[in-house]
N, C-alpha and C positions, 0 to 999 in steps of 0.2 A: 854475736854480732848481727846486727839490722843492717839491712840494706835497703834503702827510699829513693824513689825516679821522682822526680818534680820538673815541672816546665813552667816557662814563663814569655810573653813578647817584650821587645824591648819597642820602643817608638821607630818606625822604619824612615830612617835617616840616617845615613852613611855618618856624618860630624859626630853625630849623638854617640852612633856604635861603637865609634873610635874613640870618643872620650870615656865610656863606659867600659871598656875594655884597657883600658888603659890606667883608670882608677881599679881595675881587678889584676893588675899586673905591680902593685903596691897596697894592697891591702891594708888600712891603719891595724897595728899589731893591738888595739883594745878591739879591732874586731875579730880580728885569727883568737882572741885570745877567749872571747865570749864563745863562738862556735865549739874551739877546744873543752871550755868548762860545763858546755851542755850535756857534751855525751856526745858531740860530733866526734869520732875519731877520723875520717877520712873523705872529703870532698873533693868535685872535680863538677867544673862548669862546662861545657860545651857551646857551641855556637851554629847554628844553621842560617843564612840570610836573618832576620832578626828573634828568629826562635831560638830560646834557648834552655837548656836539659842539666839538669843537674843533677850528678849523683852524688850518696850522701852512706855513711856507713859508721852507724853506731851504736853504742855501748848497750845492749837487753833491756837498759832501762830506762834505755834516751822515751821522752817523750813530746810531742811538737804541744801541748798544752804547758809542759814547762819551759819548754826554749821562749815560747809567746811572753810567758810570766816574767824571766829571766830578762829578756828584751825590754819589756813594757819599760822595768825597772833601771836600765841603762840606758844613759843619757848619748853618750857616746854610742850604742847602737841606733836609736832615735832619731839621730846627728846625720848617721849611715844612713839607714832606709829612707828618710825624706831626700836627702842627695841621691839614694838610687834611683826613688821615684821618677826623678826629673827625663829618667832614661827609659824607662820599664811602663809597661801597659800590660791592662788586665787582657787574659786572654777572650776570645769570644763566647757569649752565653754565662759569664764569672760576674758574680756583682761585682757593684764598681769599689775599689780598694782595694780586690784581693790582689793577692799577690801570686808567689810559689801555689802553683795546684800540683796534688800527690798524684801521682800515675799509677794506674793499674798492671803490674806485671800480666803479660799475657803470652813469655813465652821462659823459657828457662835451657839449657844444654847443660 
């Protein structure tokens, strides 16, 4: 099993955060269902004022260049990320579009 930290902003607006949290509290089941057939085994999103941390736990042979391919090719995730968009901002110094940036472990117990 993999373990992956990603962060992300959302648009710092109280309305926004609450609708964006709110569509992640009903998740459409062809998206739970895309994440599962990557090699996602286990997620959990966090929230700080509009920062927000994701963790992410999967299969040895998950890889984020096929979850990319995987995604490109569903319509219904496509669907998703441009309605996520609407809420989510690149973090500072990220070209413009990115999304998820992977975090550097830099501490462990």
């Amino acid at each position: 099993m993999k373990r992956y930290g990603l962060t992300l902003d959302l648009k710092d607006d109280p309305t926004l955060i609450a609708e964006y949290e709110a569509y992640h509290r009903h998740v459409w089941p062809e998206i739970q269902a895309s994440i599962k057939e990557s090699g996602i085994r286990h997620m959990e999103i966090y929230r700080w004022s509009n920062r927000l941390f994701m963790l992410m736990e999967t299969e040895d042979d998950f890889s984020f260049e096929k979850k990319a391919a995987l995604d490109a090719a569903n319509a219904k995730v496509q669907e998703w990320e441009e309605l996520m968009w609407q809420y989510q901002q690149a973090l500072p110094g990220v070209a413009a579009g990115e999304k998820w940036q992977l975090m550097e472990r830099i501490f462990a117990l």
